[in-house]
C-alpha atoms as one frame of an Amber mdcrd trajectory, in Angstrom:
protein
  81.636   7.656-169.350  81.400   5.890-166.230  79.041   7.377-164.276  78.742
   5.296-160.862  82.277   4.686-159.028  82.427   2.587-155.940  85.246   2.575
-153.503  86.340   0.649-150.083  87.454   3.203-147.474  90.627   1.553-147.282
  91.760   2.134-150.501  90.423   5.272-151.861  92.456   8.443-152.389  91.939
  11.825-152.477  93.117  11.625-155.756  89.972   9.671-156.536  87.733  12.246
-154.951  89.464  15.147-157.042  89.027  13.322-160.146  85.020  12.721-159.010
  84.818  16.761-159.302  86.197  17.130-162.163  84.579  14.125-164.428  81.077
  14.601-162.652  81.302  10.935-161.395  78.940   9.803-158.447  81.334   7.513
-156.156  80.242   5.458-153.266  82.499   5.016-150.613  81.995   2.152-148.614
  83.622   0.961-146.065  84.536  -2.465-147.421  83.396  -4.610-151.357  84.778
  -7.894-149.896  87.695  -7.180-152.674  90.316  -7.400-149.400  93.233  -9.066
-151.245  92.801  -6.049-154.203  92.904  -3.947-151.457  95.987  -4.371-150.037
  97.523  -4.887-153.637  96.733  -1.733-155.240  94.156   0.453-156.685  90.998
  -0.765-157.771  87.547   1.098-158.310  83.873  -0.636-159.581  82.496   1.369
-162.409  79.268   0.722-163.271  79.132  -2.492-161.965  82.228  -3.824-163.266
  85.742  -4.585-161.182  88.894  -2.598-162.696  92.370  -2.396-161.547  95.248
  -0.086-162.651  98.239   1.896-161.230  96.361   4.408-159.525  92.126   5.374
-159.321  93.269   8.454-161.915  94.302   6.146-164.651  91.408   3.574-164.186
  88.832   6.169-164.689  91.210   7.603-167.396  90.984   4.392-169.201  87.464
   3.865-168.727  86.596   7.299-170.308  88.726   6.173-173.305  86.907   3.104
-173.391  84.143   5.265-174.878  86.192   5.988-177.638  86.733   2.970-178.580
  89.509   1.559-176.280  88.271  -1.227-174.636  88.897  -1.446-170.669  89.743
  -5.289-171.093  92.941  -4.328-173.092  93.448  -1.120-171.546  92.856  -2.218
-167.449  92.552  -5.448-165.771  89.012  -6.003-165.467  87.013  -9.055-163.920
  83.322  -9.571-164.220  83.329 -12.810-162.070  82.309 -13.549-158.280  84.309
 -11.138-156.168  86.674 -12.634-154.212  86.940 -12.726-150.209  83.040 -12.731
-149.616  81.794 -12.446-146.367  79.701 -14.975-145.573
């Protein structure tokens, strides 16, 4: 289970913060991760270090929890373990 969620201000819910409650997740919210074109696109969250994207925070941290089962998040959500994009310099 992820246990460490980070968030930009911007594009957290309180959908997200629900879901915190009832998964026992420790989220961050910050007010920017230098992810600005994700977050005017859509949801995205960082779990445990890692960048995800999906159709809404709920169903990223869904598939993430499933990823335990043996789901992985790479064929379940979009995930990128690269240099984020839009770093401010």
């Amino acid at each position: 289970m992820p246990t460490t969620v980070e968030c930009c201000l911007a594009n957290v819910t309180a959908d997200l913060r629900e879901l915190a409650g009832e998964c026992d997740l420790q989220v961050r919210e910050v007010p920017c991760l230098d992810h600005c074109d994700r977050c005017r696109t859509g949801p995205f969250l960082i779990l445990n270090g890692e960048l995800y994207t999906g159709s809404s925070h709920r169903a990223i941290v869904q598939r993430a929890l499933d990823a335990e089962d043996g789901l992985s998040p790479i064929e379940s959500v979009g995930v990128e373990t690269g240099p984020r994009e839009g770093s401010r310099q």
